[in-house]
N, C-alpha and C positions, 0 to 999 in steps of 0.2 A: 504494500500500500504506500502511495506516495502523499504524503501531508503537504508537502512544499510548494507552491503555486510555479512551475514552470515558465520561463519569462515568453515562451513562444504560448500560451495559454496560463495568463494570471489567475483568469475566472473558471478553471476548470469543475464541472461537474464531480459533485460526489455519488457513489451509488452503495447502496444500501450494506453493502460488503463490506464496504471501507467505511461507514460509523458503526458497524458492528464490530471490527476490528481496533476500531481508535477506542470504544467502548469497553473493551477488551482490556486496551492499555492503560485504562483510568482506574481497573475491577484492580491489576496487578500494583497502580499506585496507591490505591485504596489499602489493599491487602498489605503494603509495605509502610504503614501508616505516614505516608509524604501527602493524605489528605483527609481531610473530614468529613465525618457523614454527609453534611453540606453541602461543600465546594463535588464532592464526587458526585450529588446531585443535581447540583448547580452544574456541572460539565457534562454529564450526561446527556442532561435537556439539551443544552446548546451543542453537541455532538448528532442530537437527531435534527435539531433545527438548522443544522449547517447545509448549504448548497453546494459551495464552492472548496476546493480543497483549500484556501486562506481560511475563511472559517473554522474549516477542521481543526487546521494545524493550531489557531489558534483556542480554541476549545482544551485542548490536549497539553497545548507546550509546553509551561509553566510545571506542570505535575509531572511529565518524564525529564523537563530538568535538573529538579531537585532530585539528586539519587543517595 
């Protein structure tokens, strides 16, 4: 899955795989407590309501930074 907006296509479509996946990686940051009941609901939501892979990435980023 690519999070990163590609500078040949910045607004790339997300498809339903790739916020199941990014969702994924929020379950594993959760799991590694780098987040709160909250925020990993807080990023959830906005992981389904992302369109484009820039909203993904940014739904996600912040919580697989922190390691």
């Amino acid at each position: 899955m690519e999070l990163e907006p590609r500078p040949e296509r910045p607004a790339a479509a997300v498809t339903d795989a790739d916020r199941e996946a990014a969702a994924e990686r929020l379950v594993d940051a959760a799991g590694a407590s780098r987040l709160t009941l909250t925020e990993f609901s807080d990023r959830v939501a906005a992981v389904w309501a992302a369109e484009t892979t820039g909203q993904l990435a940014e739904a996600i980023a912040s919580a697989l930074r922190a390691t």
